[in-house]
SENU-457749 format. One line per 10 residues: number of its first residue (from 1); their letters; for each residue x, y, z of C-alpha. Coordinates in steps of 0.5 Angstrom, whole numbers. Example, Ala and Ser with C-alpha at 12.3 -4.5 7.8 and 13.67 -1.06 7.14 Angstrom:
2
1> AS> 25/-9/16  27/-2/14
***
This chain:
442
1> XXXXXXXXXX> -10/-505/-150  -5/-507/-145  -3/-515/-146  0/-519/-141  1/-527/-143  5/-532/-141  4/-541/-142  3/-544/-137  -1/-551/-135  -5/-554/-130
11> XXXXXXXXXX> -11/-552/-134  -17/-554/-129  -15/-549/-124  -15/-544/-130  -21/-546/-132  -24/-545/-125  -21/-538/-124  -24/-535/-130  -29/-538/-128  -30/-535/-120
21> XXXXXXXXXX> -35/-529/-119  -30/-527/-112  -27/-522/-114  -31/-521/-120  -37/-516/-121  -39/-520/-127  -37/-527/-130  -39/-528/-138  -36/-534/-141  -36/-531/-149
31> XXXXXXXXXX> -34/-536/-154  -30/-543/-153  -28/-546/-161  -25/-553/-163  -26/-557/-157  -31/-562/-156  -35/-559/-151  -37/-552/-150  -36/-551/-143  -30/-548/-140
41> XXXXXXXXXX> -28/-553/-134  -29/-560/-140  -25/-557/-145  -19/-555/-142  -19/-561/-140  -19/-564/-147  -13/-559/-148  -10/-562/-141  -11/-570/-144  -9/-569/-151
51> XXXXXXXXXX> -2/-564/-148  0/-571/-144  1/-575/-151  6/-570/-152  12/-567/-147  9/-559/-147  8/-558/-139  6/-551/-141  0/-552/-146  -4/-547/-146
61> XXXXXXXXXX> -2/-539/-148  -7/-535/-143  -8/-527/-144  -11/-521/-142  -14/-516/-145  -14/-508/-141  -17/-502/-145  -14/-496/-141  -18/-493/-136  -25/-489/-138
71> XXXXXXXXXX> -25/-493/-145  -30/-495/-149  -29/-503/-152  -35/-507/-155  -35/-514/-156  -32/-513/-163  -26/-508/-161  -25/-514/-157  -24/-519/-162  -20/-516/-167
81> XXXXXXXXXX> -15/-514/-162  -15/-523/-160  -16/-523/-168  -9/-519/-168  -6/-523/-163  -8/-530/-167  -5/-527/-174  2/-524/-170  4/-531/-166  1/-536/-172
91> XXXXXXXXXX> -5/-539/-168  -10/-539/-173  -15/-545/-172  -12/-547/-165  -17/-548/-160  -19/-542/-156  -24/-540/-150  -26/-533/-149  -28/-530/-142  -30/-523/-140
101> XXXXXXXXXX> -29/-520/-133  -32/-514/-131  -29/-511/-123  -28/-503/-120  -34/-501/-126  -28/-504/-132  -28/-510/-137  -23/-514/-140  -23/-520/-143  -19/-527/-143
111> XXXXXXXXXX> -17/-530/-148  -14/-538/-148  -11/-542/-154  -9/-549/-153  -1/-549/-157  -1/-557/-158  -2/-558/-165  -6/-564/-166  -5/-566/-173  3/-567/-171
121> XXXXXXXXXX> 2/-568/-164  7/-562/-162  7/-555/-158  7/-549/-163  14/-544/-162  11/-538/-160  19/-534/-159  19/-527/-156  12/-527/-156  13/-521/-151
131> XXXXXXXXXX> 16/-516/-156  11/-518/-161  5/-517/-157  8/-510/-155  8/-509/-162  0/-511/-163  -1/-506/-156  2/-500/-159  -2/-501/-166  -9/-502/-162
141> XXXXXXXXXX> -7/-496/-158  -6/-492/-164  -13/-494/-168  -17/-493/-162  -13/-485/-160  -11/-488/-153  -7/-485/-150  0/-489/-150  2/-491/-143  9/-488/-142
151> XXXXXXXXXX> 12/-495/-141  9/-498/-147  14/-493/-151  20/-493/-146  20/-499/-142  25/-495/-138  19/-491/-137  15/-496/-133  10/-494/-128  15/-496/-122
161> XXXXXXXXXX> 8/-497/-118  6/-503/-121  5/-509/-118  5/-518/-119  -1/-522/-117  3/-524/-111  5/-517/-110  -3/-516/-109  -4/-522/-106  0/-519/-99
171> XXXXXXXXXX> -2/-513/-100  -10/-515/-99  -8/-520/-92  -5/-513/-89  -11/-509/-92  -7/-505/-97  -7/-502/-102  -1/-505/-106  0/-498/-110  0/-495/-103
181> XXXXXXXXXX> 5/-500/-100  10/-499/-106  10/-492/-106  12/-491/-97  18/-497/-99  20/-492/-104  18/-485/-102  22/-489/-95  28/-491/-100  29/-484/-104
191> XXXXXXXXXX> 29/-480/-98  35/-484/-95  42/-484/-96  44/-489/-92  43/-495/-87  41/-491/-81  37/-486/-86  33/-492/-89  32/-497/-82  29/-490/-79
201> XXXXXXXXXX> 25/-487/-85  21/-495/-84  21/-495/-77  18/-489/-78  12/-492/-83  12/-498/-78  17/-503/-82  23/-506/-79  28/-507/-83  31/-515/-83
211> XXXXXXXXXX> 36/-519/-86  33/-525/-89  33/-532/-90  34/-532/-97  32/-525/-100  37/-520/-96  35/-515/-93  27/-515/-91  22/-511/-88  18/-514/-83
221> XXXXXXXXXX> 11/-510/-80  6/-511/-74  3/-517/-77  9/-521/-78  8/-519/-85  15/-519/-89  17/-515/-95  22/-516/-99  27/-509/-100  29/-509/-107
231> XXXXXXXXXX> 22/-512/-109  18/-506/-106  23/-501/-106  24/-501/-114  31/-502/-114  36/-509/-116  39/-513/-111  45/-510/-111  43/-502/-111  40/-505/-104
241> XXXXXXXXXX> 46/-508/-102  51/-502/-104  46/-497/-100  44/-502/-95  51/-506/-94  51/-513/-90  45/-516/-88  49/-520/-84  49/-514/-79  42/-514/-77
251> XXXXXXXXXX> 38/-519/-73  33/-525/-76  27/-524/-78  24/-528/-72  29/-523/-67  25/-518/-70  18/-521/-70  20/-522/-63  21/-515/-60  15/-512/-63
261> XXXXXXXXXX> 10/-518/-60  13/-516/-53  12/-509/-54  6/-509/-56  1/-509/-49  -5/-511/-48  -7/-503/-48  -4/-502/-55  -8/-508/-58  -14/-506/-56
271> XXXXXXXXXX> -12/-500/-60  -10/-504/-65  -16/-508/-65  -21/-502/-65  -17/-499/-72  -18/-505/-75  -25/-505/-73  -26/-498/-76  -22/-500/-82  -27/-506/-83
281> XXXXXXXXXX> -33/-503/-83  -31/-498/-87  -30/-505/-92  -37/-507/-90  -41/-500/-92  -37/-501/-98  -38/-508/-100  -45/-507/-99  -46/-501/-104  -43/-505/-109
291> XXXXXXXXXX> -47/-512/-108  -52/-508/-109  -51/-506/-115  -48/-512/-118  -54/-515/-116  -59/-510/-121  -54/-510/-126  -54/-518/-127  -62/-517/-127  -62/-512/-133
301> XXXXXXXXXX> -57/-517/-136  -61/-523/-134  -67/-520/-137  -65/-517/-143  -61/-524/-145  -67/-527/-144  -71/-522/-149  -66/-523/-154  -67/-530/-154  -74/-530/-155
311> XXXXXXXXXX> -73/-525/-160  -68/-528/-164  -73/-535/-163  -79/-532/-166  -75/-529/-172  -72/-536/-174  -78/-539/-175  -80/-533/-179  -75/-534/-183  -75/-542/-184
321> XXXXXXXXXX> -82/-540/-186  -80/-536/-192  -77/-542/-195  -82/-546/-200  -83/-554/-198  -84/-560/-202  -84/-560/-210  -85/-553/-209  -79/-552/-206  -75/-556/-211
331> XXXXXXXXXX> -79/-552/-217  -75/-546/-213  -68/-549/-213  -70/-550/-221  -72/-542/-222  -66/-540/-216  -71/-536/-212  -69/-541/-207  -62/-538/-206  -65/-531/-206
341> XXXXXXXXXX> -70/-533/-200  -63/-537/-197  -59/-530/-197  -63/-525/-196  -65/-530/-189  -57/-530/-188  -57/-522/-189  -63/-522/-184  -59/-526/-179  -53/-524/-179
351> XXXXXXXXXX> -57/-517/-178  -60/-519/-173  -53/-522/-169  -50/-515/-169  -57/-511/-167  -57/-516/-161  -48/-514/-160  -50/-507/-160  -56/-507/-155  -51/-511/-150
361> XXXXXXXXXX> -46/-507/-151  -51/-501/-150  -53/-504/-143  -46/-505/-141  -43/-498/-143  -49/-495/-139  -48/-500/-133  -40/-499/-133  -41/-492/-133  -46/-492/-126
371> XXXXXXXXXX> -41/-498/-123  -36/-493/-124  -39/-486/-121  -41/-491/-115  -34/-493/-116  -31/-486/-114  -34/-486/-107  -32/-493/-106  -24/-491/-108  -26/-485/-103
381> XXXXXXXXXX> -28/-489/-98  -22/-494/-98  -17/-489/-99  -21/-486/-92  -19/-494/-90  -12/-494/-93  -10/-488/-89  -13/-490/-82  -9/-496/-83  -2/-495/-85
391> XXXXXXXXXX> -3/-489/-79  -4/-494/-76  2/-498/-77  5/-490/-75  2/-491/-69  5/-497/-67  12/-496/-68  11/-489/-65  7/-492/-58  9/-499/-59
401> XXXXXXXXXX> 12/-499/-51  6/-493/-49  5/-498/-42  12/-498/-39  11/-490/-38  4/-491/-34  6/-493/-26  8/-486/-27  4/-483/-31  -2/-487/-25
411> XXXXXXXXXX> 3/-484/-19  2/-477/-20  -6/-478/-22  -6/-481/-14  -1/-476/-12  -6/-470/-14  -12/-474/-11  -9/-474/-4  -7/-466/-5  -14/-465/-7
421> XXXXXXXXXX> -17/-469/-1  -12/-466/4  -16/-459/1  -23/-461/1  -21/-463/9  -19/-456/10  -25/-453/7  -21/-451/1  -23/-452/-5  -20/-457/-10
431> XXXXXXXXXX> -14/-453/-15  -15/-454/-22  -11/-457/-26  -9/-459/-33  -10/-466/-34  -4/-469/-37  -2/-476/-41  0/-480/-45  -2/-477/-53  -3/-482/-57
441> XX> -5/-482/-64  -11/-486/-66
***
């Protein structure tokens, strides 16, 4: 599995977005141990109030836990690797919460430990935590015949792909894929070998290169979006300033955005609009096939919980009927038949817990594999989107003053109408011509 962790505070905004259905197709709030209450948003903030008799500002150790993509994990897969993560970074008995998130037909699970031990009132030390969990990935790799990503074995290796939250963040407002994104800065950047070079190969893609307010050299889109080079490009800072130069040499962010408001006409903002239109509706079509779907699925889901309840209720009672009462019951604990009856119930009952496990895995593997066969279409759909709109972009730096060649554009239009009615006059018939304009891409 891939790990990710990091401490962090503010537990109230953490509880509520692993509690947030928006960009999740299914929320589950699995297991909360060592607080008070059992509810996510009351028990972080238990660990908030007893964090604030201490001087820890990031009292919480937050995970994520990915399989790789096409894997299988249950429930139990799951919680040996959090298990693993416990035993490796001494956080046995702390209290934690377990969270699992279904998007894009893939599951992973969140896992929340509070550091603060109570007993002494201080924040456990959890040092090079990261190196130890690159361990605990490579070994959860191996047990389960994954295959291990390059830059698990080589960090070298990364995928250069690879992006934050705020990386997607930005990505999404300019309805972006971030991979798509990432990879025009750095097909961009290994394309060129100089200033000119990079600034034309942008200019191409519709980006303008500009000198920052605080991260040098930047590039700025149609939208007034801007993006930082050596963040998107893959690079350091000072590769950038070595292949780029002074960014003092180019012009301000505002200059830039600027220049691409007054060359856009109001014709070319229709073009614009029309594009996004298209693009959105696209969006459209998809999000509605995958409500669709999501809305089944947490049906079944509904369902067959509610099935088990019952289920699992009628079992109890059958159980407790087993044990005798009365003086019956103490003659039982004399013979010791008491105990036999009390552990053949614990067997039943812990029988029954996995056979409940295994039917929602079941369930969820089965519905993860439609979801991603529905999914398939969908990154079709959105790729179809993806294109159109970084043509777009394209399109826009290509066209951006399409109107100042109009007038003449108009002109020889009325030129051949007043040939063609001087024609008609004489009783001639009109000539036929080759319509010309201007050939615009969208």
């Amino acid at each position: 599995m891939i790990l990710k962790a990091k401490e962090r505070g503010n537990a109230p905004q953490l509880a509520r977005y692993l509690l947030a259905m928006r960009d999740n197709d299914h929320v589950e709030l699995h297991d909360v141990r060592g607080f008070i209450s059992d509810e996510l948003v009351e028990a972080f903030g238990e660990a908030d109030a007893i964090a604030r008799g201490t001087r820890c500002e990031k009292h919480l150790f937050s995970m994520s836990f990915n399989p790789p993509a096409g894997a299988e994990a249950s429930i139990e897969d799951f919680e040996k690797a959090i298990d693993q993560v416990e035993a490796k970074l001494g956080l046995e008995g702390q209290p934690r919460a377990i969270v699992f998130h279904e998007k894009d037909g893939r599951r992973h699970a969140h896992a929340v430990w509070s550091r603060i031990d109570s007993e002494r009132m201080r924040a456990i030390n959890l040092s090079h935590f990261k190196n130890k969990l690159r361990d605990v990935s490579r070994q959860l790799f191996l047990e389960h015949g994954w295959s291990i990503p390059r830059g698990l074995e080589d960090r070298r290796l990364r995928d250069p792909l690879g992006f934050t939250r705020e990386e997607w963040q930005q990505a999404r407002r300019a309805g972006l894929d971030p991979k798509e994104l990432k990879a025009v800065f750095q097909h961009a950047w290994k394309a060129s070998d100089n200033r000119a070079a990079f600034e034309q190969a942008l200019k191409e893609r519709g980006f303008w290169l500009a000198k920052g307010d605080r991260r040098g050299f930047v590039a700025v889109d149609y939208r007034g979006e801007v993006y930082a080079i050596a963040r998107y490009s893959g690079v350091k800072a000072k590769d950038v300033e070595a292949k780029l130069g002074d960014p003092q040499a180019l012009r301000s962010v505002e200059e830039i955005k600027a220049e691409i408001s007054g060359g856009i006409t109001a014709r070319l903002q229709d073009f614009i609009k029309q594009a996004e239109r298209d693009a959105a509706r696209r969006y459209l079509q998809i999000d509605f096939r995958k409500a669709e779907i999501v809305g089944r699925h947490q049906e079944e889901r509904r369902q067959l919980t509610e099935a088990q309840e019952e289920r699992w209720k009628a079992e109890t009672r059958k159980r407790a009927e087993r044990l005798p009462k009365g003086f019956s019951g103490i003659w039982h604990r004399l013979t010791g038949r008491y105990a036999k009856v009390k552990a053949q119930n614990e067997r039943e009952a812990l029988e029954a817990l996995h056979r409940d496990r295994a039917e929602k895995d079941a369930l969820i593997i089965k519905q993860i594999e439609e979801r991603q066969a529905i999914q398939r279409d969908i990154r079709a759909q959105r790729e179809a989107a993806q294109q159109e709109l970084l043509r777009l972009r394209e399109d826009v730096a290509r066209y951006k003053n399409l109107d100042r060649h109009e007038p003449d554009y108009r002109q020889t239009r009325k030129r051949e109408k007043n040939r063609d009615d001087d024609d008609r006059q004489r009783g001639h018939k009109p000539r036929r011509r080759r319509r010309r304009g201007p050939e615009i891409g969208f």
